[in-house]
PDB file of N, CA, C and O in Angstrom:
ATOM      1  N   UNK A   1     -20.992  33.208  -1.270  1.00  0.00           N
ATOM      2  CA  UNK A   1     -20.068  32.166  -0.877  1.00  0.00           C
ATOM      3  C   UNK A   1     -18.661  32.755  -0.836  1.00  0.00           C
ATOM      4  O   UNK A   1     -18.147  33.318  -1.801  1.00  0.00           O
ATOM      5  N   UNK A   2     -18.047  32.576   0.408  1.00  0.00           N
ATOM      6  CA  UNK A   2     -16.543  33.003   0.391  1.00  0.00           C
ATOM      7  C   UNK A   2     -15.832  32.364  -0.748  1.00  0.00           C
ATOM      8  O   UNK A   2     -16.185  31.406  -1.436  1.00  0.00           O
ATOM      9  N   UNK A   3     -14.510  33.262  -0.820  1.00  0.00           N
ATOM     10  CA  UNK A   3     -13.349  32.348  -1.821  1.00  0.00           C
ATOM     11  C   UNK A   3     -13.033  31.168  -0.976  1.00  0.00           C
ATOM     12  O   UNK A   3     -13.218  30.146  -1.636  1.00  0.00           O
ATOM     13  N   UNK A   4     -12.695  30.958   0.030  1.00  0.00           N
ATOM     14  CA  UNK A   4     -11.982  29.979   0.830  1.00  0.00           C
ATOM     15  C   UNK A   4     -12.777  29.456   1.751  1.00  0.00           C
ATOM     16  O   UNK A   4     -13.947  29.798   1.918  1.00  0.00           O
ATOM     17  N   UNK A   5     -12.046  28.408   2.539  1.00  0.00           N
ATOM     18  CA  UNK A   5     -13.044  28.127   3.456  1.00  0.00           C
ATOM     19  C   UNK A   5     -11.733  27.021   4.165  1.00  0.00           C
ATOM     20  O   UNK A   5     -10.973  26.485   3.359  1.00  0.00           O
ATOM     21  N   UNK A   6     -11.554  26.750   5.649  1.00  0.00           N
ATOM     22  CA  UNK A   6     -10.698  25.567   6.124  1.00  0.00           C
ATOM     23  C   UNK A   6     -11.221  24.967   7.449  1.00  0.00           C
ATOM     24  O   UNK A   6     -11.894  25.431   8.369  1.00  0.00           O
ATOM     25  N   UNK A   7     -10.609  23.648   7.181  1.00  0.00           N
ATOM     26  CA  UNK A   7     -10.835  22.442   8.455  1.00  0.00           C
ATOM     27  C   UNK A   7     -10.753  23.430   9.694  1.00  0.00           C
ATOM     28  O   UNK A   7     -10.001  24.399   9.795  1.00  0.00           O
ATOM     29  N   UNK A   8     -11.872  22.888  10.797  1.00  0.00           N
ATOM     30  CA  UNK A   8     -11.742  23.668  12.124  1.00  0.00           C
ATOM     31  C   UNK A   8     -11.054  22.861  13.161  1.00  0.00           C
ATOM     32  O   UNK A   8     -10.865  23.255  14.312  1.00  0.00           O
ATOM     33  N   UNK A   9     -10.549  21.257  12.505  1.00  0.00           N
ATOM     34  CA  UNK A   9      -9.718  20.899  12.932  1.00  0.00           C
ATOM     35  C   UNK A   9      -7.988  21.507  13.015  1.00  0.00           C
ATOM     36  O   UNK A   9      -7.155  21.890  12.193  1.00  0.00           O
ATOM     37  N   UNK A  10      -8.050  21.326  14.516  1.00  0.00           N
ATOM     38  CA  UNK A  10      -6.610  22.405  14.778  1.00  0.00           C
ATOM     39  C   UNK A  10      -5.261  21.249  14.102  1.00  0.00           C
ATOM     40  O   UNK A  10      -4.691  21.748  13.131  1.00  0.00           O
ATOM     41  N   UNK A  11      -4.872  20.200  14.404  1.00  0.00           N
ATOM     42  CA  UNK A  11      -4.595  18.975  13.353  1.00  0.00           C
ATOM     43  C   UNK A  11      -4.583  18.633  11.955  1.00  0.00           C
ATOM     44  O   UNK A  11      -3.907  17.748  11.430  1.00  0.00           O
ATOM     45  N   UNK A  12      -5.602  19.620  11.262  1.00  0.00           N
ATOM     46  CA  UNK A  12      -5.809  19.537   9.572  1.00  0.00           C
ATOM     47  C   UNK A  12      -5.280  20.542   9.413  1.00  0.00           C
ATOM     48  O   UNK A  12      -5.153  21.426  10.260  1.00  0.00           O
ATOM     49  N   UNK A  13      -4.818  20.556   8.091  1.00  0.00           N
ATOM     50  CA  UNK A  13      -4.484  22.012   6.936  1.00  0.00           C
ATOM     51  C   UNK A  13      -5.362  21.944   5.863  1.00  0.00           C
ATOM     52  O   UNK A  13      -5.262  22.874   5.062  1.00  0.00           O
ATOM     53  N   UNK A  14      -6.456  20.824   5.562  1.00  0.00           N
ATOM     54  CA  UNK A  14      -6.915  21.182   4.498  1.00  0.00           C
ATOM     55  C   UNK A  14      -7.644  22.476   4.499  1.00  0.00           C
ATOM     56  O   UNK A  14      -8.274  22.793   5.508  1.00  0.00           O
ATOM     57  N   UNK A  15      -7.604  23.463   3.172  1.00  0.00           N
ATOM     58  CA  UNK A  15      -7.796  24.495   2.193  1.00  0.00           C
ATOM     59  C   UNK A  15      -8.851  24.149   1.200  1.00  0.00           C
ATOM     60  O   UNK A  15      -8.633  23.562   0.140  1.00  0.00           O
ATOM     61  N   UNK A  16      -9.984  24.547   1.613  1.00  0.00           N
ATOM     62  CA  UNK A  16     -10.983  24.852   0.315  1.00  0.00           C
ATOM     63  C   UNK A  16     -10.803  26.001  -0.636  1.00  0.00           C
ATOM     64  O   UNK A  16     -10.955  27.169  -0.279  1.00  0.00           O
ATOM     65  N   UNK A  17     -10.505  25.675  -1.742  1.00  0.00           N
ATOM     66  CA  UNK A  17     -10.391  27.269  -2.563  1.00  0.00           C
ATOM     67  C   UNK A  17     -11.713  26.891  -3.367  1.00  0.00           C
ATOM     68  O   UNK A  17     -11.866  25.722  -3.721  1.00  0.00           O
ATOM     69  N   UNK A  18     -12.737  27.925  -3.685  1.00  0.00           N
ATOM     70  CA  UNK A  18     -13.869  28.392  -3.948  1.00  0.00           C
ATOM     71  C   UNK A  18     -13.628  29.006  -4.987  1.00  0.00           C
ATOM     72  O   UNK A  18     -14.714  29.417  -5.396  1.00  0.00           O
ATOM     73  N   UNK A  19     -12.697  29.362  -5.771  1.00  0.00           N
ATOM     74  CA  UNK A  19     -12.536  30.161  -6.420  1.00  0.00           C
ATOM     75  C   UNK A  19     -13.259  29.948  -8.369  1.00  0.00           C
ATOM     76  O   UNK A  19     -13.248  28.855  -8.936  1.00  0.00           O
ATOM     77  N   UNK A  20     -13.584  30.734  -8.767  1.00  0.00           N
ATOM     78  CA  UNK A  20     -14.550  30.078 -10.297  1.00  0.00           C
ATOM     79  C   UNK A  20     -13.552  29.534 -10.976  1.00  0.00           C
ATOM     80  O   UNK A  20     -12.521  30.124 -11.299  1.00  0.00           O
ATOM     81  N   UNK A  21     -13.924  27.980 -11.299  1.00  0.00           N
ATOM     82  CA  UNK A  21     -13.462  27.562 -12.128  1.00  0.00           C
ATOM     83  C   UNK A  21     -12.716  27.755 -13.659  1.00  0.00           C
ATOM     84  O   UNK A  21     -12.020  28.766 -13.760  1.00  0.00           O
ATOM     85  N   UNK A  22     -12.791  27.037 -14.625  1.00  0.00           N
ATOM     86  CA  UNK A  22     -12.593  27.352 -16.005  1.00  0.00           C
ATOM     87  C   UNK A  22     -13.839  27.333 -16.943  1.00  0.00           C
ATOM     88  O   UNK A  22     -13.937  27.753 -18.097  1.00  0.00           O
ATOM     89  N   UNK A  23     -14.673  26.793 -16.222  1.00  0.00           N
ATOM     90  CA  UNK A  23     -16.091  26.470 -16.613  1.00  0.00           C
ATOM     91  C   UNK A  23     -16.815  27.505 -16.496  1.00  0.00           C
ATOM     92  O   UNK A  23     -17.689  27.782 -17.317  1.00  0.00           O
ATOM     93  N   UNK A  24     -16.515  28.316 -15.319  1.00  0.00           N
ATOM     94  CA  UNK A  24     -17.125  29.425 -14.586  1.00  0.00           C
ATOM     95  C   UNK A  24     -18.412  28.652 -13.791  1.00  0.00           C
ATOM     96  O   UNK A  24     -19.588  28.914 -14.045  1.00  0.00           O
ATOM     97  N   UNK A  25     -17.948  27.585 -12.714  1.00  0.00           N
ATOM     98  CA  UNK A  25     -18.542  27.469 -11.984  1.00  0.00           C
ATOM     99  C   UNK A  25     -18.096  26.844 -10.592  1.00  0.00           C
ATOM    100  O   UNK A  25     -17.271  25.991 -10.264  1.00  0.00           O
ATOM    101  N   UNK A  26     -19.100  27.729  -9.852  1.00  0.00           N
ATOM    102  CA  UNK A  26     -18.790  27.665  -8.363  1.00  0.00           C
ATOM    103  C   UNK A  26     -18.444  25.984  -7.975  1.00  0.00           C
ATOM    104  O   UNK A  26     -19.152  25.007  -8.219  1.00  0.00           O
ATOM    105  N   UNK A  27     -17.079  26.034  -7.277  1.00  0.00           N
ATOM    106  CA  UNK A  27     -16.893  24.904  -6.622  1.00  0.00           C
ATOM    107  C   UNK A  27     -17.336  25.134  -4.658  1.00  0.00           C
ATOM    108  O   UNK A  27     -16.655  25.600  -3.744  1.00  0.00           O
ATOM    109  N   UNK A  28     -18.705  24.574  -4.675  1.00  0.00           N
ATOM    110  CA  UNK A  28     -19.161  24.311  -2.961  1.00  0.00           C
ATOM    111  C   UNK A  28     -18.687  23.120  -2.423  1.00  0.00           C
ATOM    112  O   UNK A  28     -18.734  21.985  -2.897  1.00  0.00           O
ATOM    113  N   UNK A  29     -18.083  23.647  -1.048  1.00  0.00           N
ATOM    114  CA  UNK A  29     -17.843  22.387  -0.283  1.00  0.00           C
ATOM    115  C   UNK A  29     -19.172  21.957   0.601  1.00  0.00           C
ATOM    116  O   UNK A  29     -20.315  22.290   0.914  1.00  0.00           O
ATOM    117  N   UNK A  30     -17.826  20.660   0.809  1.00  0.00           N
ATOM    118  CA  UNK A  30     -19.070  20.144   1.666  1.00  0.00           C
ATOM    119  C   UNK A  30     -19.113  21.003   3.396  1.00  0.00           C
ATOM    120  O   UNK A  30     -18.418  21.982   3.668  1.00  0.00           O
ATOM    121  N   UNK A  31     -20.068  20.348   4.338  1.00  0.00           N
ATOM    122  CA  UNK A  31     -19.663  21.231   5.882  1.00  0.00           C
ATOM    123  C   UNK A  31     -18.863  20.370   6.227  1.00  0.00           C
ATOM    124  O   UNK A  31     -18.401  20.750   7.303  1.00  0.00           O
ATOM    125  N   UNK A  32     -18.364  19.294   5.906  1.00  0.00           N
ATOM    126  CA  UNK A  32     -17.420  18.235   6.954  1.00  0.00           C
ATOM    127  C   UNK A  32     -16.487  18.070   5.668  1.00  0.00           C
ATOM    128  O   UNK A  32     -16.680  17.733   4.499  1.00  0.00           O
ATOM    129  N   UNK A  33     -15.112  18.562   6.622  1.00  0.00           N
ATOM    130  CA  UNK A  33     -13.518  18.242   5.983  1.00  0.00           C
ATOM    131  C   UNK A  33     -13.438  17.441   5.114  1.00  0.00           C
ATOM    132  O   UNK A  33     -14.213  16.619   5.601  1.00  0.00           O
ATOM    133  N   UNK A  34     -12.961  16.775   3.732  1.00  0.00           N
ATOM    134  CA  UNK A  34     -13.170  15.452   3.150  1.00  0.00           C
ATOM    135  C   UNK A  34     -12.128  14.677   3.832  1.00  0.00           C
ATOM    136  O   UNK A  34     -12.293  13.461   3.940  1.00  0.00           O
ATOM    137  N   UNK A  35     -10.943  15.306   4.366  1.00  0.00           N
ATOM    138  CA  UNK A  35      -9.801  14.829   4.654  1.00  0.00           C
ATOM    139  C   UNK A  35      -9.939  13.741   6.446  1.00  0.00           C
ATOM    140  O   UNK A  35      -9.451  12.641   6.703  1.00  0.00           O
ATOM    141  N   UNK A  36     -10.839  14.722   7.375  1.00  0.00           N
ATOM    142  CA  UNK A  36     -11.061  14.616   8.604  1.00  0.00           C
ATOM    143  C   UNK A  36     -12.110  14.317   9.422  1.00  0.00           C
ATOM    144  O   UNK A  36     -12.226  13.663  10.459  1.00  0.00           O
ATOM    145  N   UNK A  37     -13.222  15.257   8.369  1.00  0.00           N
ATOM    146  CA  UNK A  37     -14.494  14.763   8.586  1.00  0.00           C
ATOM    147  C   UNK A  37     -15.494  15.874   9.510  1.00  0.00           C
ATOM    148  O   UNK A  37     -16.691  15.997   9.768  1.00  0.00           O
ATOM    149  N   UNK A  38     -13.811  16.799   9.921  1.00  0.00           N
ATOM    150  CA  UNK A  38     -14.579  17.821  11.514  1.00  0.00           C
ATOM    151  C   UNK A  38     -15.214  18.709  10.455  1.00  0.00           C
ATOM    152  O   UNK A  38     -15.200  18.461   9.250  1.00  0.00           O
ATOM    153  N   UNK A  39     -15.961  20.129  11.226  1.00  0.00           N
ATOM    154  CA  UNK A  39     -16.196  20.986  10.934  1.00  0.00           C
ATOM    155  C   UNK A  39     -15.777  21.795   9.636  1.00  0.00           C
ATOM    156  O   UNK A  39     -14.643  22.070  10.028  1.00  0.00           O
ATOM    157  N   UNK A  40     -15.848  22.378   8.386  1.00  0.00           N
ATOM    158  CA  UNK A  40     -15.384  23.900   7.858  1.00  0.00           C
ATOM    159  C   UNK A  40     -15.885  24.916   7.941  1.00  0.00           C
ATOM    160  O   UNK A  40     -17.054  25.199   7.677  1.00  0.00           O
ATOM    161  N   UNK A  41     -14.813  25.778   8.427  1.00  0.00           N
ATOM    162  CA  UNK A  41     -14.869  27.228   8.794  1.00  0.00           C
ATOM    163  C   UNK A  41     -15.087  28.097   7.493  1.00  0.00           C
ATOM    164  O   UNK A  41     -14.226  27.829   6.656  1.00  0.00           O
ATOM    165  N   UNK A  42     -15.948  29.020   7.092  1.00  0.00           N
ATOM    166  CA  UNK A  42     -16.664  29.768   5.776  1.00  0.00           C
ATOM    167  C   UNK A  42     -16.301  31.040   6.538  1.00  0.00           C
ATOM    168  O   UNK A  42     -15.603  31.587   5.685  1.00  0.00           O
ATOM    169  N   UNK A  43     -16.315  31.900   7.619  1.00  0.00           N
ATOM    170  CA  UNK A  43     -16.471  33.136   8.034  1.00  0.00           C
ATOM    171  C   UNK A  43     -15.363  33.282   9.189  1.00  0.00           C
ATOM    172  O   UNK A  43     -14.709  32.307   9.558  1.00  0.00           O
ATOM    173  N   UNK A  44     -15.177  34.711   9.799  1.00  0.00           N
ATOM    174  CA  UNK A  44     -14.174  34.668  10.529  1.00  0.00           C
ATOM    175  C   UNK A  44     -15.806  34.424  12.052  1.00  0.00           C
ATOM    176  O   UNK A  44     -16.995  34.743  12.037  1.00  0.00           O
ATOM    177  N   UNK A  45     -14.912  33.729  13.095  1.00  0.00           N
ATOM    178  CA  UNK A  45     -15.829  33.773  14.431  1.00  0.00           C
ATOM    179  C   UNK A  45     -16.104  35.125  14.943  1.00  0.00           C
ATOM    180  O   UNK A  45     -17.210  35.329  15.443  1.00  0.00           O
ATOM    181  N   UNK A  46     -15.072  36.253  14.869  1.00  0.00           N
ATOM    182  CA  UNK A  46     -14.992  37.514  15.432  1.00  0.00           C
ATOM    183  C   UNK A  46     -15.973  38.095  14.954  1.00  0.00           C
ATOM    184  O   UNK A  46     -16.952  38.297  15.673  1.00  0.00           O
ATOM    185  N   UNK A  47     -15.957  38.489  13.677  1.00  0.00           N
ATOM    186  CA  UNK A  47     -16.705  39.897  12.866  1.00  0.00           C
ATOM    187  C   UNK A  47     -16.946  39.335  11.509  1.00  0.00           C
ATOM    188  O   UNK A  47     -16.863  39.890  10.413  1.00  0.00           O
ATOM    189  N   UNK A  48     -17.341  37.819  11.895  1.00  0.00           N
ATOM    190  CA  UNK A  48     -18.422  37.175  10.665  1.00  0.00           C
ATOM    191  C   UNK A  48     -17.683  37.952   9.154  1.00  0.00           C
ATOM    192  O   UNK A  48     -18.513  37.935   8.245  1.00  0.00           O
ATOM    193  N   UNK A  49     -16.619  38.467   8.818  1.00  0.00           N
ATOM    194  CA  UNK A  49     -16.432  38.425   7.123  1.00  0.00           C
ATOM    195  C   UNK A  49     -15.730  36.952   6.901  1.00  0.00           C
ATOM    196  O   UNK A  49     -15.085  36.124   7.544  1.00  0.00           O
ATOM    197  N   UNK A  50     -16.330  37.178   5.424  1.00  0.00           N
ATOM    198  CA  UNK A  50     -16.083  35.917   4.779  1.00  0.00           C
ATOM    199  C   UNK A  50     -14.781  35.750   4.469  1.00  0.00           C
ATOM    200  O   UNK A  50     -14.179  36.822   4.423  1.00  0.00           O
ATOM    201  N   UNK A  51     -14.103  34.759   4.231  1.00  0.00           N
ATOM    202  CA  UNK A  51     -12.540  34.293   4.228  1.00  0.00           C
ATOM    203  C   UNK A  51     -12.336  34.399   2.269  1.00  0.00           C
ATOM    204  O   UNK A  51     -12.252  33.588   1.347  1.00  0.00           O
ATOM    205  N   UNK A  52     -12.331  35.867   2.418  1.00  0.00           N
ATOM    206  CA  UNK A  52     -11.688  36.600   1.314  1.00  0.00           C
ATOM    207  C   UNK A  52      -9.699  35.905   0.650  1.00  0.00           C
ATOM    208  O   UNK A  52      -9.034  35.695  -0.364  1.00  0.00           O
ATOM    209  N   UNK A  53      -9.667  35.864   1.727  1.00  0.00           N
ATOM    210  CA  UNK A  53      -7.741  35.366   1.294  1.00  0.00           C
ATOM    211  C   UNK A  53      -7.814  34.170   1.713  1.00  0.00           C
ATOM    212  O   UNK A  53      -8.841  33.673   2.175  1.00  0.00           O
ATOM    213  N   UNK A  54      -6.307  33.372   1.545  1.00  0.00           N
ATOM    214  CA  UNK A  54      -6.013  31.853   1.821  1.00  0.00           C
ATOM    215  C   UNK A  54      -5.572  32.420   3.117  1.00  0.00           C
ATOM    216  O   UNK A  54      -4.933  33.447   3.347  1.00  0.00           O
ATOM    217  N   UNK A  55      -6.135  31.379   4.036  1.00  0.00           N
ATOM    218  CA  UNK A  55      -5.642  31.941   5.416  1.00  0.00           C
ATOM    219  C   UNK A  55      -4.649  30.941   5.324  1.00  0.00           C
ATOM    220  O   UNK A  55      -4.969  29.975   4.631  1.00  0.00           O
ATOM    221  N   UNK A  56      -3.034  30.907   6.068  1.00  0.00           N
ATOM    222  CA  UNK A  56      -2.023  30.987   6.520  1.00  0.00           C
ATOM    223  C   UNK A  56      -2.398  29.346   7.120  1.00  0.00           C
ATOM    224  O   UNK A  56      -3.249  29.203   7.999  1.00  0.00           O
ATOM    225  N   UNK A  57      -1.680  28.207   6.549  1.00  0.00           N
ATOM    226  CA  UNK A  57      -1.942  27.002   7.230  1.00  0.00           C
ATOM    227  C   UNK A  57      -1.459  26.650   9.125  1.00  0.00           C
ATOM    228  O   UNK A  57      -2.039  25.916   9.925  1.00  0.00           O
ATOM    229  N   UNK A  58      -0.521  27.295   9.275  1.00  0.00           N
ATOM    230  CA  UNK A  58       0.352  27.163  10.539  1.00  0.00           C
ATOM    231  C   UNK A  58      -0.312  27.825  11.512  1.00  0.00           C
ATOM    232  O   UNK A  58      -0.018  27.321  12.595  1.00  0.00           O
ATOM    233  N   UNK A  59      -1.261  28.943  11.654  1.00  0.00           N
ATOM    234  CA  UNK A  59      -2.032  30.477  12.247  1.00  0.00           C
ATOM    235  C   UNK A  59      -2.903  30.860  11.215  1.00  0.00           C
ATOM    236  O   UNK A  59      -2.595  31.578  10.264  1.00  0.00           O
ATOM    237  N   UNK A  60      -3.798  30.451  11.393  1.00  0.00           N
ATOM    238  CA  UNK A  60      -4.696  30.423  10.113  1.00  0.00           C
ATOM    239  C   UNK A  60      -5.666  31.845  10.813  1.00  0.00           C
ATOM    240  O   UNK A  60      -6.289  31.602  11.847  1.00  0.00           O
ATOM    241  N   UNK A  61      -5.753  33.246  10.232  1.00  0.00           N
ATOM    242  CA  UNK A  61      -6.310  34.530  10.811  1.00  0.00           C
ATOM    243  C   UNK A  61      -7.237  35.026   9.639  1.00  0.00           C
ATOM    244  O   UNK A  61      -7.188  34.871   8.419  1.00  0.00           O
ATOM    245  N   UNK A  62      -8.309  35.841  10.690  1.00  0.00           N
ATOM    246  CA  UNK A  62      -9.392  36.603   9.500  1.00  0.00           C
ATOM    247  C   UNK A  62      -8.084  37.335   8.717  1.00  0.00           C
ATOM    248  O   UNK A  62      -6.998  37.623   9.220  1.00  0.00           O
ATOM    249  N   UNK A  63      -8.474  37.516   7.514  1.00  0.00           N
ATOM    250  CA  UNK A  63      -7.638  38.868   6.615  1.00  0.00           C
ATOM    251  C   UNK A  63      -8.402  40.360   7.130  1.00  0.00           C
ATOM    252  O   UNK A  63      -7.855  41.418   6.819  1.00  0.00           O
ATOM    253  N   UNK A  64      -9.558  40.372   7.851  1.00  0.00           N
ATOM    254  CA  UNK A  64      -9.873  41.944   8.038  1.00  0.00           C
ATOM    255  C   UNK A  64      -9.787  41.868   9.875  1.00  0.00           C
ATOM    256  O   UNK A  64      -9.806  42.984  10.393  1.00  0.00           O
ATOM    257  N   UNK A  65      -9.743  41.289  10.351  1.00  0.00           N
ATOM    258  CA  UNK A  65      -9.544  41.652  11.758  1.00  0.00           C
ATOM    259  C   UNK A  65      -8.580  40.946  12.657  1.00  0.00           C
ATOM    260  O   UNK A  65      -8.407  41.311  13.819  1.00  0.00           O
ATOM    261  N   UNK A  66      -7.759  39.622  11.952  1.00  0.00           N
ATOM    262  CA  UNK A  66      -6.558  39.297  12.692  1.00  0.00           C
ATOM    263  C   UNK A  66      -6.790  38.716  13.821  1.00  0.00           C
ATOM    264  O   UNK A  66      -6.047  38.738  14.802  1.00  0.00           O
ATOM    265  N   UNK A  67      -8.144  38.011  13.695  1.00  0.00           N
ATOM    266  CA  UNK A  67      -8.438  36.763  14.919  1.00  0.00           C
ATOM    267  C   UNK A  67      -8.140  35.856  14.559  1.00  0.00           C
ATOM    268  O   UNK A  67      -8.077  35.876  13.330  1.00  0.00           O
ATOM    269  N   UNK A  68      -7.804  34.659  15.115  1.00  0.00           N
ATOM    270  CA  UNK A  68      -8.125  33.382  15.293  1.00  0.00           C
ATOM    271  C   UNK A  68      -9.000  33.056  14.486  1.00  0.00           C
ATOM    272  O   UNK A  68     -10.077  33.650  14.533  1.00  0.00           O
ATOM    273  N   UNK A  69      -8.781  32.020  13.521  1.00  0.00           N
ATOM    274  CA  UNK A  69      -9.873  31.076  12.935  1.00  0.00           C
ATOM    275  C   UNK A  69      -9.963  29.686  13.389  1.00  0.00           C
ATOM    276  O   UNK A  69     -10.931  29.090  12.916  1.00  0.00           O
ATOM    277  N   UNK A  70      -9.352  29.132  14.035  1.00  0.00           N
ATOM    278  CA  UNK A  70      -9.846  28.070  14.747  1.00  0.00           C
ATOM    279  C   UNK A  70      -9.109  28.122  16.206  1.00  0.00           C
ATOM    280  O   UNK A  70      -8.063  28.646  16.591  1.00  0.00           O
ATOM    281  N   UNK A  71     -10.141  27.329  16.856  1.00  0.00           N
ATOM    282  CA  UNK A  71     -10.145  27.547  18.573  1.00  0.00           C
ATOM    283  C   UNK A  71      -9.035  26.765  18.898  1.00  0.00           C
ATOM    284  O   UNK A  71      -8.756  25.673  18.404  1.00  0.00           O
ATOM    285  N   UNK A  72      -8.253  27.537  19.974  1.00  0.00           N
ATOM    286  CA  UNK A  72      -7.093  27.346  20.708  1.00  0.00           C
ATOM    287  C   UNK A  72      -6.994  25.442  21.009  1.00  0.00           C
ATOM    288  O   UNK A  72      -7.906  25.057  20.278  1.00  0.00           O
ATOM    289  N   UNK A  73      -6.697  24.815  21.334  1.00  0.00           N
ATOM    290  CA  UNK A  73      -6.625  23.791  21.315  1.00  0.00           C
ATOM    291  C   UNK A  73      -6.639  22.903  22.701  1.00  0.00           C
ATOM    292  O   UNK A  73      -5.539  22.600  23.161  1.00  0.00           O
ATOM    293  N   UNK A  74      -7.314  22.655  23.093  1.00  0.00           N
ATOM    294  CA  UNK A  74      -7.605  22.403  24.586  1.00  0.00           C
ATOM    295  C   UNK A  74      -6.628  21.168  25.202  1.00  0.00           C
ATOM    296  O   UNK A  74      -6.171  20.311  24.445  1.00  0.00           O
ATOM    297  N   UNK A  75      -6.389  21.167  26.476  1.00  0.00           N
ATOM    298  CA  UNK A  75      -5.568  20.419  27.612  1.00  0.00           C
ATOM    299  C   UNK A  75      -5.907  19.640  27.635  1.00  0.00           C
ATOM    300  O   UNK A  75      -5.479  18.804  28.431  1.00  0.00           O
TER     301      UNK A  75
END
């Protein structure tokens, strides 16, 4: 399970952090935003690594290859 994970809504900023608790246990999300309801993104689309860092709310990019994590936003 990645550390992170975010809305694939281009409109949301919510941030899943994954990170171990105090308990030492894994917090899993759900697949749908709690905030929005769309999609969450777990991997980069490019070269599939997992979303190791907090991606950047404004340009949200893989940390190993500097794509796009959510799709351009259509007309």
């Amino acid at each position: 399970m990645p550390p992170f994970a975010i809305c694939s809504n281009q409109s949301c900023i919510y941030t899943f952090d994954m990170q171990v608790d105090k308990e030492s246990h894994f917090k899993i999300p759900s697949l749908l935003c709690p905030k929005c309801k769309s999609k969450v993104i777990l991997y980069c689309r490019e070269c599939y690594s997992p979303l190791f860092h907090r991606p950047g709310q404004q340009d949200p990019r893989c940390g190993y290859c500097m794509a796009q994590l959510k799709e351009p936003m259509r007309r």
